[in-house]
C-alpha positions in Angstrom: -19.7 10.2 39.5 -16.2 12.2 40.0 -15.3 14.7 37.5 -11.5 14.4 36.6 -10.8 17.2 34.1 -9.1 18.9 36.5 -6.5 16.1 37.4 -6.0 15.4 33.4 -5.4 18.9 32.6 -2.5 18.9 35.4 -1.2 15.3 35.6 -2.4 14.1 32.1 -0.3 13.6 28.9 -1.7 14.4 25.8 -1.8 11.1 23.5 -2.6 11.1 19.9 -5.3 8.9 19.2 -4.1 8.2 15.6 -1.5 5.3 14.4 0.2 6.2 11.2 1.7 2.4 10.6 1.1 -1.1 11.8 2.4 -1.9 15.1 5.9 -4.0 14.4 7.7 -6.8 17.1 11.3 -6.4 16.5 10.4 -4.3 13.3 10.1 -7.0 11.1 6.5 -8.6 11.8 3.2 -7.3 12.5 0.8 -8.2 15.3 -1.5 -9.7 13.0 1.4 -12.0 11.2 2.3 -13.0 14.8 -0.8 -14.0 16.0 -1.4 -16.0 12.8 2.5 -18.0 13.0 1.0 -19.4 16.7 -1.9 -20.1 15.2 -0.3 -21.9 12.9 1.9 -23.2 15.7 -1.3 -24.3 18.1 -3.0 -25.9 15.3 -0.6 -27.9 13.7 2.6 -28.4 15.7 0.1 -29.4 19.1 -3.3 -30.6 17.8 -2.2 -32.4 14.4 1.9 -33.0 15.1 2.2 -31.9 11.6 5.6 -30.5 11.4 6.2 -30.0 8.3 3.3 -28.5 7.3 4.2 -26.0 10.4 7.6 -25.2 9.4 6.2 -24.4 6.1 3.4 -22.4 7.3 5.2 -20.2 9.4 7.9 -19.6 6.9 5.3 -18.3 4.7 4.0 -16.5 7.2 7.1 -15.2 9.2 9.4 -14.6 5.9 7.2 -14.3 2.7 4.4 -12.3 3.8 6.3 -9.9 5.4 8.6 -9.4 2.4 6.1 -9.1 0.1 3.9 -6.6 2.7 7.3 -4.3 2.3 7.5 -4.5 -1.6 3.7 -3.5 -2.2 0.7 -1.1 -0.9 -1.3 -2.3 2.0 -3.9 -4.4 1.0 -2.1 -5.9 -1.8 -3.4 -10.3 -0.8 -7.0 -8.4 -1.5 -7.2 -6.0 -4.8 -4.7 -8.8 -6.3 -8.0 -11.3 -7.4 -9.4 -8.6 -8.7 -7.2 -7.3 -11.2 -5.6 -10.3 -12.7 -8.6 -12.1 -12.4 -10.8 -9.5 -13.6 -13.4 -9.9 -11.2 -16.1 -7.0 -10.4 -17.8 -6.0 -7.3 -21.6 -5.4 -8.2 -22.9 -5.0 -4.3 -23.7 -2.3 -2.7 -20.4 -0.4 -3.3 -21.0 -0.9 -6.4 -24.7 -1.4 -7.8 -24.6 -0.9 -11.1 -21.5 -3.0 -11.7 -19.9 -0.6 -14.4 -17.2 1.3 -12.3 -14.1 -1.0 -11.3 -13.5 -0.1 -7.9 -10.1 -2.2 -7.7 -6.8 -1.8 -9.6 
């Protein structure tokens, strides 16, 4: 095995291994909201011939989603069931089922 400390310490550049935000295309759209609009695409605009249900699809994906990302806190399609539906968590998070864990 080759030991190459001493070529990073003199041609290396120092990277931080952290990512403060999502990764946005045009800085609009996420990677993940991407990947599901040709999904969406594959699925029903070359397997089924759809259209309609594509256009739709993707406008809720590539429009709505992203607006609604930008209004609220991250994680806001999966704490949203739980506090207007008022459903609890007893797992292993929470065993004893008496502490709400979600909003």
């Amino acid at each position: 095995m080759h030991n190459y400390e001493s070529m990073k310490s003199k041609y290396g550049n120092p990277v931080s291994q952290t990512i403060d935000g999502p990764i946005l295309f045009l800085g609009i759209w996420d990677l993940w909201d991407l990947g599901i609009s040709l999904m969406i695409i594959l699925i029903f605009g070359i397997i089924f011939y759809a259209w309609w249900t594509m256009i739709a699809l993707s406008f809720l994906t590539l429009i709505i989603i992203p607006r609604i990302k930008r209004k609220y806190q991250r994680g806001v399609f999966f704490h949203w069931f739980y506090k207007h539906l008022n459903i609890e968590l007893p797992a292993l998070i929470n065993p004893k089922g008496t502490v709400k864990f979600s909003d």
